[in-house]
TITOR-107415 format. One record per residue: z, y, x of N, C-alpha, C in turn. Coordinates in pm, whole numbers, padded with zeros to 5 digits, always signed. Each point is the difference from the previous one (the first is absolute). Layout:
<nodes>
ZYXZYXZYX ...
</nodes>
This chain:
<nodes>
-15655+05463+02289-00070-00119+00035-00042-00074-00126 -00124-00069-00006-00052-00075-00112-00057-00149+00058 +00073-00074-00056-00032-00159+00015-00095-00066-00146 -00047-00068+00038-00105-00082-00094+00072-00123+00037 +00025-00049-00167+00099-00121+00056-00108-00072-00112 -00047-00156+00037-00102-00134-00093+00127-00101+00037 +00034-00051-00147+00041-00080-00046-00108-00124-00007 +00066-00135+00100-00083-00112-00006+00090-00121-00089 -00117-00122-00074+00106-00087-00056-00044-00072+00065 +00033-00143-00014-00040-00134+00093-00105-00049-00017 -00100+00052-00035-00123-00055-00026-00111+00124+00123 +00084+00101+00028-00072+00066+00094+00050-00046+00147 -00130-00026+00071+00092-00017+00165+00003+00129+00110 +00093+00005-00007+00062+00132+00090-00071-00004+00154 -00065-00113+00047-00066+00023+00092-00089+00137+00024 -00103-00048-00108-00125+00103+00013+00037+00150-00043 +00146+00056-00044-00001+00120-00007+00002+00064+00116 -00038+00148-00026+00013+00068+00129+00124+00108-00011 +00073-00001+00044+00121+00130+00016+00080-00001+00156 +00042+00137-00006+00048+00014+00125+00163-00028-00023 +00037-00083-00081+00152-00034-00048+00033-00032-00128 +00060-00108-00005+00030-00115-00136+00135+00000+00047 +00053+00018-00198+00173-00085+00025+00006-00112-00085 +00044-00091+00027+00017-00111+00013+00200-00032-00079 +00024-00109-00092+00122+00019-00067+00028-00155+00098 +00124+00038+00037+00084-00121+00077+00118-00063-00129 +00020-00087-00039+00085-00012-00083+00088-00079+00087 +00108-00011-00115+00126-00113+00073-00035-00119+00076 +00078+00001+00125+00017-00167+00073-00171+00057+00072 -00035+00076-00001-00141+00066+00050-00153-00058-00046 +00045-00015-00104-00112-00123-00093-00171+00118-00005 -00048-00018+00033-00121+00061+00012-00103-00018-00164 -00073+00059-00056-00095-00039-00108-00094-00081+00057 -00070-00022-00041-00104-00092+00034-00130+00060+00060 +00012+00103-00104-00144+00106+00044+00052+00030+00129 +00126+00003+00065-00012+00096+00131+00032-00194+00079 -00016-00076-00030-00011-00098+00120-00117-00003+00093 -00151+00120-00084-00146+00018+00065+00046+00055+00077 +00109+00180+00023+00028+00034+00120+00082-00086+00111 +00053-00061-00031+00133-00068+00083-00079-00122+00079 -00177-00070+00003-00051-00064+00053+00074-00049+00117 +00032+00069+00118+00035-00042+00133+00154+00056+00001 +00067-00001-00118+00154+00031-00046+00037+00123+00085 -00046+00121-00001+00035+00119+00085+00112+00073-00111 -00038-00073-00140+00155+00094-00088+00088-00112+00050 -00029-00116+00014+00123-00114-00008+00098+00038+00130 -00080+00004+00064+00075+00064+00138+00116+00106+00037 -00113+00076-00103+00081+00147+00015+00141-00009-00116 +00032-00070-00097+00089-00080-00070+00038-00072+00064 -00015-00059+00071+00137-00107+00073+00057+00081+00114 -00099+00102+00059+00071+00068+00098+00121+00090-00068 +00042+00026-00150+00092+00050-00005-00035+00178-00044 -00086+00020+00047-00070+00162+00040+00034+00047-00128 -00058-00040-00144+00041+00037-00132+00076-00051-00028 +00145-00065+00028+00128-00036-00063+00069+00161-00036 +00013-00010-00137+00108+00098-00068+00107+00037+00071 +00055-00091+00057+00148+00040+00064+00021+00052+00086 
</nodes>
């Protein structure tokens, strides 16, 4: 299998790319970057973080 992986910095908005799958870095206390607050608009990561679904434990 071969992936094409584009590195974005905060001056690009992740909206207008096109891919069929982005990962996204969750850090501690679930603090999001900023660049990914464009995906989180109607909080569908916030959600899926409070539901627990990605807790480590």
């Amino acid at each position: 299998m071969n992936f094409n992986v584009k590195l974005i910095n905060s001056t690009t908005s992740i909206m207008f790319l096109k891919t069929d799958c982005f990962v996204i870095g969750i850090f501690k206390n679930n603090k999001l970057l900023d660049i990914v607050k464009d995906i989180n608009k109607y909080d569908e990561i916030t959600n899926i973080l409070k539901s627990g679904d990605l807790n480590k434990n």
